[in-house]
BAKOLLO-593471 format. One record per residue: x, y, z of N, C-alpha, C, O, CB in turn. Coordinates in Angstrom, 3 decimals. Glycine has a CB too. Example, Ala and Ser with C-alpha at 12.3 -4.5 7.8 and 13.67 -1.06 7.14 Angstrom:
! BAKOLLO-593471
VEXVO        nxx        nyy        nzz       caxx       cayy       cazz        cxx        cyy        czz        oxx        oyy        ozz       cbxx       cbyy       cbzz
VEXVO     13.190     -5.690      7.800     12.300     -4.500      7.800     13.200     -3.300      7.800     14.236     -3.319      8.465     11.308     -4.473      9.046
VEXVO     12.850     -2.250      7.080     13.670     -1.060      7.140     12.900      0.030      7.870     13.409      1.138      8.039     14.084     -0.598      5.725
! end
This chain:
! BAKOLLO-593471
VEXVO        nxx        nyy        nzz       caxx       cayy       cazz        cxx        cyy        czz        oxx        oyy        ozz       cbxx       cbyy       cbzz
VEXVO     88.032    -54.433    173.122     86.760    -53.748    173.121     86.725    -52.832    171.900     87.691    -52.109    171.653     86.543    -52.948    174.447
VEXVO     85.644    -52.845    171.137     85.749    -52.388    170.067     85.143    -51.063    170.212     83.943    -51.335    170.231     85.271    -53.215    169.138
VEXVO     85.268    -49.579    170.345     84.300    -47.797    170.545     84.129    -47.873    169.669     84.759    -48.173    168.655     84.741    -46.230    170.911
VEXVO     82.440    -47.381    170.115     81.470    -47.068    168.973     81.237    -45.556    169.406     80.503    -45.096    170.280     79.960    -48.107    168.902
VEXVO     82.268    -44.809    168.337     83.084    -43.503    168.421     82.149    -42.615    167.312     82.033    -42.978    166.142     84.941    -43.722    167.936
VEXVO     81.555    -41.497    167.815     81.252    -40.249    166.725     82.275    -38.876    166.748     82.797    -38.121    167.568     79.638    -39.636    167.080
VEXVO     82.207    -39.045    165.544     83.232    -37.728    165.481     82.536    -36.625    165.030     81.829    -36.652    164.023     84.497    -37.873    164.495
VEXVO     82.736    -35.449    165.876     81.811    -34.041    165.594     83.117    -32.939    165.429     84.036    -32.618    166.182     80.535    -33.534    167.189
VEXVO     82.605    -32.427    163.690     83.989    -31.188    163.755     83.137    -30.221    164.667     81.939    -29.952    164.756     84.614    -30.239    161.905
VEXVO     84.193    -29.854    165.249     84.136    -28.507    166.033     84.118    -26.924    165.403     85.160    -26.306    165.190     85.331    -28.569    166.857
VEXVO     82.850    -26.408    165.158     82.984    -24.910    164.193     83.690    -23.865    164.285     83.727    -22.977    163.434     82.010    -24.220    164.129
VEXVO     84.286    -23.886    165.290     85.637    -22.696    165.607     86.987    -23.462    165.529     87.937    -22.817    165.086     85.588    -21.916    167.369
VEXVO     87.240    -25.001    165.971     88.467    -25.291    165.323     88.575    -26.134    164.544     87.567    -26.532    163.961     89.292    -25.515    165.961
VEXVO     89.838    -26.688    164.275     90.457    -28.121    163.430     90.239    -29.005    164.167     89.932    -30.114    163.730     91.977    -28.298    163.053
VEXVO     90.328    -28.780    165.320     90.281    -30.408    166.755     88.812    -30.834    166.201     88.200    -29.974    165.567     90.165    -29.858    169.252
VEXVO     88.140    -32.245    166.420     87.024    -32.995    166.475     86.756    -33.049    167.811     87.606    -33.280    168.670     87.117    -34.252    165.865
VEXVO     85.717    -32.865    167.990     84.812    -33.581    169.334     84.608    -35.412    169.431     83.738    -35.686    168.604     83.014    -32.889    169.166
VEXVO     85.041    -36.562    170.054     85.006    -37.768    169.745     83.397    -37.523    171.285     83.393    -37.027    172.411     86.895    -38.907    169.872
VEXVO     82.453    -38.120    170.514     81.234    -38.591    171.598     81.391    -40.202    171.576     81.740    -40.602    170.466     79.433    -38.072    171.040
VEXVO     81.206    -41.267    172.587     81.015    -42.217    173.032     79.954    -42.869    174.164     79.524    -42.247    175.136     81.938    -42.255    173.188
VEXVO     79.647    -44.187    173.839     79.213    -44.343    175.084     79.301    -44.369    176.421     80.337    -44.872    176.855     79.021    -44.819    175.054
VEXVO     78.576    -44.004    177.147     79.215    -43.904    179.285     80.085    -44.915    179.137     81.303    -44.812    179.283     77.858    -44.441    181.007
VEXVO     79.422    -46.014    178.813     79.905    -47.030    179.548     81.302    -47.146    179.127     82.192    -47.255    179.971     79.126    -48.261    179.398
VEXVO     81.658    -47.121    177.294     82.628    -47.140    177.225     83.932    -45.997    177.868     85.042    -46.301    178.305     82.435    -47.354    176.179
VEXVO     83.489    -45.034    177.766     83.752    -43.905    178.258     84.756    -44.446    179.952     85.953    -44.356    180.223     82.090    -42.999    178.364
VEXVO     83.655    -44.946    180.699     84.141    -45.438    181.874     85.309    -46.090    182.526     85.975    -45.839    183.531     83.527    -45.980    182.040
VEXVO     85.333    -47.130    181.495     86.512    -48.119    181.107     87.362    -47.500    180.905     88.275    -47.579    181.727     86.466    -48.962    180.081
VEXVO     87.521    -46.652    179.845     88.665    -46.276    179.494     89.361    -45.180    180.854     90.554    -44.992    181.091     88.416    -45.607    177.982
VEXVO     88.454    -44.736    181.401     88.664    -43.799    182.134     89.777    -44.648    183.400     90.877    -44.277    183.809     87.127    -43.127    182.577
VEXVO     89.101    -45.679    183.710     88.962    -46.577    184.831     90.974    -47.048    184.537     91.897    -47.218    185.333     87.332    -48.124    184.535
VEXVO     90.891    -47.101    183.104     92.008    -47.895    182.686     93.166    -46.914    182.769     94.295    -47.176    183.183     91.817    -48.540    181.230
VEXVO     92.813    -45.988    182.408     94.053    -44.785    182.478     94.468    -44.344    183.700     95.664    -44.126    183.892     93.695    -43.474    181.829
VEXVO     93.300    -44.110    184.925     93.432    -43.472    185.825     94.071    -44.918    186.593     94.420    -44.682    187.750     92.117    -42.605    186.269
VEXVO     94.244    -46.097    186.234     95.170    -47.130    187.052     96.503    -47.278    186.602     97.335    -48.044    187.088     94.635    -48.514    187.038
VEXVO     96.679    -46.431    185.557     98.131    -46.660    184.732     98.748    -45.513    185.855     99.632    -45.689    186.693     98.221    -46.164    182.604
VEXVO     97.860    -44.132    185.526     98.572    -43.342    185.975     98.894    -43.544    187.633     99.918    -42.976    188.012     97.987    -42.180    185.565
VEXVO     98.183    -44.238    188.582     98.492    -44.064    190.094     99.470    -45.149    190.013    100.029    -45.688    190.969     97.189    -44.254    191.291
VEXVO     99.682    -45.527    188.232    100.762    -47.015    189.071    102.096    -46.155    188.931    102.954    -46.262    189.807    100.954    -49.065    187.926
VEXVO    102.266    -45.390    187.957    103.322    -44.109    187.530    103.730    -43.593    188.568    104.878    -43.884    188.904    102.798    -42.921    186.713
VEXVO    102.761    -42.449    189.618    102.840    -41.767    190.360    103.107    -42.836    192.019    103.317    -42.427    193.161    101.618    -40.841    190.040
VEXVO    103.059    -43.392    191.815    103.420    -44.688    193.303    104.636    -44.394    193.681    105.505    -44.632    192.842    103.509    -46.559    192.963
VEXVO    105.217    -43.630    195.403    106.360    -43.591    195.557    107.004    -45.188    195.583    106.282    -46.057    196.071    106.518    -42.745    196.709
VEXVO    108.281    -45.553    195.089    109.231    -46.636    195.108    109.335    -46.746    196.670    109.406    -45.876    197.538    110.698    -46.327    194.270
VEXVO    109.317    -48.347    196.739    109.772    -48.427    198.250    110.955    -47.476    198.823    111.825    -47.219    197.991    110.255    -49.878    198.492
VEXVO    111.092    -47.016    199.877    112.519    -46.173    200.720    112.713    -45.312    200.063    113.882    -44.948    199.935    113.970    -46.801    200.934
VEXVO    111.715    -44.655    199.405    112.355    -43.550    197.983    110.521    -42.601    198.432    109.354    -42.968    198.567    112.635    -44.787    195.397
VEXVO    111.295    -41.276    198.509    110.340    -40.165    197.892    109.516    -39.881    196.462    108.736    -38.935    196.353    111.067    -39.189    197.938
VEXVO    109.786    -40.802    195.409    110.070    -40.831    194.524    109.528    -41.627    193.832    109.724    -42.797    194.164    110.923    -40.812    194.535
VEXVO    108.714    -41.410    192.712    108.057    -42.444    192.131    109.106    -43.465    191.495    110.247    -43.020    191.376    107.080    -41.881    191.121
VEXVO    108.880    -44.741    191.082    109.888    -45.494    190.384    110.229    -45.086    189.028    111.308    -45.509    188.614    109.514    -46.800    190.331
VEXVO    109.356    -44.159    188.044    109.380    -43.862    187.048    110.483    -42.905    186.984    111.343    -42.990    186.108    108.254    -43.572    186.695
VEXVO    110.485    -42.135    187.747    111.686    -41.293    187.871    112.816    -41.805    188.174    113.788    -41.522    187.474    111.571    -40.408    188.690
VEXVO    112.988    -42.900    189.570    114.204    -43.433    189.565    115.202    -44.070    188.591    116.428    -44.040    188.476    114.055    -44.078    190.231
VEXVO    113.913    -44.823    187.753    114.484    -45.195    186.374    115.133    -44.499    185.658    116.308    -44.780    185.420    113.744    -45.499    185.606
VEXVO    114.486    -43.346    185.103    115.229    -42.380    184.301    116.915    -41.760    185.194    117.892    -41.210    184.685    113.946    -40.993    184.044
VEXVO    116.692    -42.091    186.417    117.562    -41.547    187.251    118.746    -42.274    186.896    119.690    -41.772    186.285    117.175    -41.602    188.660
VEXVO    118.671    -43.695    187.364    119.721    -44.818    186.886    119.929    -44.990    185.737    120.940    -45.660    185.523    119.502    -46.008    187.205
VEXVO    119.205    -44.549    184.585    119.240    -44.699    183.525    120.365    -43.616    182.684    120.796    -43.678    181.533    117.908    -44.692    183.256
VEXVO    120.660    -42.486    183.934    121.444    -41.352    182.981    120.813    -40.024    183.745    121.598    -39.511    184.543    120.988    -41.427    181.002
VEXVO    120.060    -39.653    183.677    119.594    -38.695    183.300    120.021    -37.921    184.728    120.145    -38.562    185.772    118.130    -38.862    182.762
VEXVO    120.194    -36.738    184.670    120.435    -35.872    186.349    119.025    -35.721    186.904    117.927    -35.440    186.425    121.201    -34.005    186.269
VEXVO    119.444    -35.985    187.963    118.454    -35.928    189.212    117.713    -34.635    189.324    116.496    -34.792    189.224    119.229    -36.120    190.583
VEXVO    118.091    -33.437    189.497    117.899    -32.405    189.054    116.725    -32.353    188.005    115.526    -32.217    188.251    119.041    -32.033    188.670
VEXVO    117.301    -32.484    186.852    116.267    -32.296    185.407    114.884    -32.989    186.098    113.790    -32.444    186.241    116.934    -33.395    183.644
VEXVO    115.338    -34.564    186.538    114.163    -36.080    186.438    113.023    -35.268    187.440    111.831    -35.234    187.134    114.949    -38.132    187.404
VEXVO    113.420    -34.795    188.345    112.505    -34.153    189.878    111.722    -33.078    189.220    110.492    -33.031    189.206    113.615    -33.318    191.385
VEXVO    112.584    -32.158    188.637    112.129    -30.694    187.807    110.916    -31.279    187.169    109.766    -31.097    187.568    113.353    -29.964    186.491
VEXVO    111.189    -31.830    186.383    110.286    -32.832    185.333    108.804    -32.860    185.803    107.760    -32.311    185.454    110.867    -34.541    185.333
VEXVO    109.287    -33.976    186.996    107.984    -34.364    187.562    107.664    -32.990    188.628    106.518    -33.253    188.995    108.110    -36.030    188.422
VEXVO    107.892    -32.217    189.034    106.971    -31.693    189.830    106.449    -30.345    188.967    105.966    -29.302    189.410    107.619    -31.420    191.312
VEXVO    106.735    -30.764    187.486    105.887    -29.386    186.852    106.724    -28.214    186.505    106.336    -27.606    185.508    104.800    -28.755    187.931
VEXVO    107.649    -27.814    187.020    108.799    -26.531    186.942    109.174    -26.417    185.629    108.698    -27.184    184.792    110.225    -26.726    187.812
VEXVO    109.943    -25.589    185.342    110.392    -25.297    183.962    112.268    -24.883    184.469    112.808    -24.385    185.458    109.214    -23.715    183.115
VEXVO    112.583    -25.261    183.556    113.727    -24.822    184.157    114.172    -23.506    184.708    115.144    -23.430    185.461    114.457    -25.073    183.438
VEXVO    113.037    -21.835    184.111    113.249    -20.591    184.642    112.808    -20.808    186.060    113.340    -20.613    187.153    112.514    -19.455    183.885
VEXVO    111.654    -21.278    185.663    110.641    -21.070    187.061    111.705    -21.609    188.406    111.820    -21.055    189.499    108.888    -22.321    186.938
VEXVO    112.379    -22.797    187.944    113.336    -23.705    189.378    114.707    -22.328    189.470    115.041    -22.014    190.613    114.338    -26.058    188.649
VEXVO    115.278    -21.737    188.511    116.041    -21.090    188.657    115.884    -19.841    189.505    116.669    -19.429    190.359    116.346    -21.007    187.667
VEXVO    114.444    -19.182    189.021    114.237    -17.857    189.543    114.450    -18.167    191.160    115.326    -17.761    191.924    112.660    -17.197    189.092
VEXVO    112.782    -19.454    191.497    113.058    -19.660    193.073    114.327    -19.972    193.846    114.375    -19.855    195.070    112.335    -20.650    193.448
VEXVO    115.471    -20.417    193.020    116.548    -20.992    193.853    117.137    -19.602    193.960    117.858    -19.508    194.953    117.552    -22.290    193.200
VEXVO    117.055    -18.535    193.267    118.035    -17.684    193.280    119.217    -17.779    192.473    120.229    -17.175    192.830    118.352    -17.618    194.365
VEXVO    119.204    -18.534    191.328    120.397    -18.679    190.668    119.971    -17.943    188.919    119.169    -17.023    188.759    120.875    -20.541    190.764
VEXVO    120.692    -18.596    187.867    120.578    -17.749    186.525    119.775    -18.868    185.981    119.616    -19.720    186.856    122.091    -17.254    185.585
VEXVO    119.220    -19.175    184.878    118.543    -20.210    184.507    119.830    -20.992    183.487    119.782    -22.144    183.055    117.017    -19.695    183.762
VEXVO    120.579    -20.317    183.344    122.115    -20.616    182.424    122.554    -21.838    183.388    122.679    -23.019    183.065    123.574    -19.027    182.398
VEXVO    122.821    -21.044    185.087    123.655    -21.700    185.970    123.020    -23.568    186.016    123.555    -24.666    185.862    123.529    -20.714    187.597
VEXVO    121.625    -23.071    186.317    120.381    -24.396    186.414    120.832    -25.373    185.376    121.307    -26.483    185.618    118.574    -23.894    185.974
VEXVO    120.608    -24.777    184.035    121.102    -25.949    182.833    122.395    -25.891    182.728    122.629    -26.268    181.580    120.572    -25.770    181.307
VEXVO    123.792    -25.535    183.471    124.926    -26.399    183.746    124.883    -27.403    184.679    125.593    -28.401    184.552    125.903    -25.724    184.083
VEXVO    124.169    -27.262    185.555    124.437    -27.916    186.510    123.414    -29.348    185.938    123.915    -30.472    185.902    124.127    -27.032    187.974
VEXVO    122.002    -29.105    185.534    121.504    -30.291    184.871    122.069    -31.129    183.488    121.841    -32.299    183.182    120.283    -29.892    184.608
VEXVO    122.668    -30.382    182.959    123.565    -30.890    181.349    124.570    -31.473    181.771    124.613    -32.699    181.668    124.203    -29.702    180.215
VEXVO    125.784    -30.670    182.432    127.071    -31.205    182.721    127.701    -31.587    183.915    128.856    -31.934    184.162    127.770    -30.512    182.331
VEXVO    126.362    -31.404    184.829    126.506    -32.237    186.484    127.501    -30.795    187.049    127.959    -30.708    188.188    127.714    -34.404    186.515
VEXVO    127.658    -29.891    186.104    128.199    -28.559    187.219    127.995    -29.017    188.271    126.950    -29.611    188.535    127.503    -27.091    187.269
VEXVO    129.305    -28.772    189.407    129.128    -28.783    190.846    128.692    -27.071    191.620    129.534    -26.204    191.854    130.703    -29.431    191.424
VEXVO    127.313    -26.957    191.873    126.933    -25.878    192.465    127.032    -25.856    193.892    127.114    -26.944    194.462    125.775    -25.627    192.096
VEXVO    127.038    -24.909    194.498    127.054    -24.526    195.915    126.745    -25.336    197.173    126.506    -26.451    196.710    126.279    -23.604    195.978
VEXVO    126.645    -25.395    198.181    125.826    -26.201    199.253    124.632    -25.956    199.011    123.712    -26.689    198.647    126.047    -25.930    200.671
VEXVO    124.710    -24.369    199.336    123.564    -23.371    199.685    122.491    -23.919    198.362    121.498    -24.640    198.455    124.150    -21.405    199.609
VEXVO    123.079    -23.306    197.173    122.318    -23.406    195.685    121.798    -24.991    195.751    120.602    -25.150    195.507    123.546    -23.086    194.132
VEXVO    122.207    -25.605    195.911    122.171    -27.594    195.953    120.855    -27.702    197.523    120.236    -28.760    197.636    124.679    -28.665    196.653
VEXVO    120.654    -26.830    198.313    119.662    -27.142    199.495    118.381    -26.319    199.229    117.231    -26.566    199.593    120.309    -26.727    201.017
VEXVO    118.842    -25.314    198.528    117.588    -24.445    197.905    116.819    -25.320    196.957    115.603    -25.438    197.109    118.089    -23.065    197.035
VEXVO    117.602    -26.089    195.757    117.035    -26.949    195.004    116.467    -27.686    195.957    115.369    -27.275    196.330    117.820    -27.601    194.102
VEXVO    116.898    -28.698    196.491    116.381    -29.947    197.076    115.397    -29.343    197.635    114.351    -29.922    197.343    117.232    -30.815    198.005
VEXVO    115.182    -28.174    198.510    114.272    -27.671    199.063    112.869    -27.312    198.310    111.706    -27.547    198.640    114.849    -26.729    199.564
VEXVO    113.391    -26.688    197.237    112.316    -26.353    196.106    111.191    -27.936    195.515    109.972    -28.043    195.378    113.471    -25.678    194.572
VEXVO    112.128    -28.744    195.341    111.674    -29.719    195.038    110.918    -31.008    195.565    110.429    -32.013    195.048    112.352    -29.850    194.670
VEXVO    111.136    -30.210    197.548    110.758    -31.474    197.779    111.210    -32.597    198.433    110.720    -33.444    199.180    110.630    -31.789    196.975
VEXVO    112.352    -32.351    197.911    113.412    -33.786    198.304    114.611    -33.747    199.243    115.160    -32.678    199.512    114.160    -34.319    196.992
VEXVO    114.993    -34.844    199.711    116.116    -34.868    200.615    117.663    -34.392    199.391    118.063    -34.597    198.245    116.152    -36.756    201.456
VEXVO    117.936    -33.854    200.324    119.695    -33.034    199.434    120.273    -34.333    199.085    121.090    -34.207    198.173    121.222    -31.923    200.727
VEXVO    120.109    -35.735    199.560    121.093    -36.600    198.545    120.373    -37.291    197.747    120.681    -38.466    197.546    122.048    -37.601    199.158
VEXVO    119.035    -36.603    196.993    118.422    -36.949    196.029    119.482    -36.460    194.928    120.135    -37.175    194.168    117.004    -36.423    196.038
VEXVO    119.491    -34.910    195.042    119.928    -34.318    194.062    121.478    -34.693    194.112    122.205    -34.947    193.151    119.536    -32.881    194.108
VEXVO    121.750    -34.671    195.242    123.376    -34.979    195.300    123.413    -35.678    196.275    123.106    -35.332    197.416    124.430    -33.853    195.461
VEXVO    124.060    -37.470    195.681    124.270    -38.215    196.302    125.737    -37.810    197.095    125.796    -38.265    198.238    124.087    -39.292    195.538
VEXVO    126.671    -37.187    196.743    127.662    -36.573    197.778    127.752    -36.296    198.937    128.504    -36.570    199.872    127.927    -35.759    197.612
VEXVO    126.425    -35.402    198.675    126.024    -34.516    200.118    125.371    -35.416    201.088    125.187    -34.984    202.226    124.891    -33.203    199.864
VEXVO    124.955    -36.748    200.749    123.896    -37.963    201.166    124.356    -38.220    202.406    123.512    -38.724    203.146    123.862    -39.391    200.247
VEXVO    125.765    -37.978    203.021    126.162    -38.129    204.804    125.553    -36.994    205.246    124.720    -37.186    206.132    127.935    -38.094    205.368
VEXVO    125.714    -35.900    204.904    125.081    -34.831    205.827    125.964    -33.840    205.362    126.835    -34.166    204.555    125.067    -35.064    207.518
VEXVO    125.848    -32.425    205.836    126.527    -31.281    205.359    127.444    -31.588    206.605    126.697    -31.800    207.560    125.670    -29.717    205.147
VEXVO    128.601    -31.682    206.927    129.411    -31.269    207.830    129.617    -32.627    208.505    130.179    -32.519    209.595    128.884    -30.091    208.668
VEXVO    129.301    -33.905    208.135    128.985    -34.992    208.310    129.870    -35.372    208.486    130.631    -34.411    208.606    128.400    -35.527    207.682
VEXVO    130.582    -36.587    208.651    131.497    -37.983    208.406    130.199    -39.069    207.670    129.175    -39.656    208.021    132.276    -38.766    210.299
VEXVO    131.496    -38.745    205.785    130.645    -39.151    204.846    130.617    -40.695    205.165    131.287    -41.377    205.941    131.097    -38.721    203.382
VEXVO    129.609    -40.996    204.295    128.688    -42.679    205.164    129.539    -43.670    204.089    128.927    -44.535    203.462    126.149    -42.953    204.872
VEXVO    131.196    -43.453    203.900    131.394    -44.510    202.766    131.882    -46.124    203.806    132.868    -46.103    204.544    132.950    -43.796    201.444
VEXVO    131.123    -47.191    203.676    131.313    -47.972    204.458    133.295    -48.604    204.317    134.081    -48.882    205.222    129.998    -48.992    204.147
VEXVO    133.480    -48.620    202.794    134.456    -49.148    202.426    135.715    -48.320    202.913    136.730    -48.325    202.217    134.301    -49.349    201.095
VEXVO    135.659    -47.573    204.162    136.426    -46.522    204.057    136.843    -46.447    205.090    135.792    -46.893    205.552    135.998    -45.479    203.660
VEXVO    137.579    -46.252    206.172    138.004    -45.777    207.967    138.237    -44.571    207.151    138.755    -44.398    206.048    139.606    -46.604    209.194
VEXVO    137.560    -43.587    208.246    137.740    -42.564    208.592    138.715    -41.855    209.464    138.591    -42.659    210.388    136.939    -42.472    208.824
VEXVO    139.309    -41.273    209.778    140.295    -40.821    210.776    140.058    -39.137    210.550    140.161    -38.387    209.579    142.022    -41.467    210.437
VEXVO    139.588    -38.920    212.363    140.034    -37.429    212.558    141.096    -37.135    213.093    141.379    -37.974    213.948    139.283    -36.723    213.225
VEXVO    141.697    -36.486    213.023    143.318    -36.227    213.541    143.322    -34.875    213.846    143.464    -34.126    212.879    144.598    -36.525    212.393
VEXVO    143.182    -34.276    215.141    143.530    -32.727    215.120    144.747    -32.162    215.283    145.646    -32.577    216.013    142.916    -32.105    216.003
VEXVO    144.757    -31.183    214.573    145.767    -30.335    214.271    146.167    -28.947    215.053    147.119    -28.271    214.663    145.493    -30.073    213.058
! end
């Protein structure tokens, strides 16, 4: 589709005003706003859009990918958890192992189940962890 685009400078800034037709106008609108709900679509069995999971498997800490998407800054996630914003970017840079407590405040902040952020914690706090490949044995002492 070819816009039949006017460009108007704007007298207070550098930005241009682009005017178009509705119709084209529409389309485009129509076209973006289907990209974006395909973005924002939670992944099957996942809280979580797929866009994020990607980046998730891809590397990136879980932590940062969630932060990301729900808008936070890294002070803003620090202040609410109660931690330093220093502590926040160890734990997102170098996978620092933080607290229970600090690790449920996040997940909490964010939204998400605690073995989003930490697949560790993913049996439960106090659990018998869910490793299938594994017998467990309690033995009291």
């Amino acid at each position: 589709m070819k816009l039949n685009v006017q460009f108007i400078k704007h007298p207070g800034s550098k930005e241009r005003m682009v005017v178009l037709p509705e119709s084209q106008f529409r389309v485009l609108k129509r076209t973006a706003m289907a990209g974006v709900s395909d973005l924002d679509e939670p992944a099957p069995n996942s809280p979580l859009p797929k866009r994020v999971l990607d980046r998730i498997a891809a590397g990136e800490n879980p932590v940062r990918a969630v932060r990301i998407l729900r808008g936070l800054s890294g002070r803003q996630l620090a202040v609410q958890a109660g931690i330093t914003p220093s502590m926040l970017s160890q734990i997102e840079r170098s996978g620092k192992t933080a607290s229970t407590k600090t690790l449920k405040a996040i997940a909490h902040i964010l939204e998400v189940p605690l073995g989003v952020i930490s697949p560790d914690l993913s049996a439960g706090i106090g659990g018998v962890p869910s490793d299938a490949g594994r017998t467990v044995a309690w033995i009291p002492t």
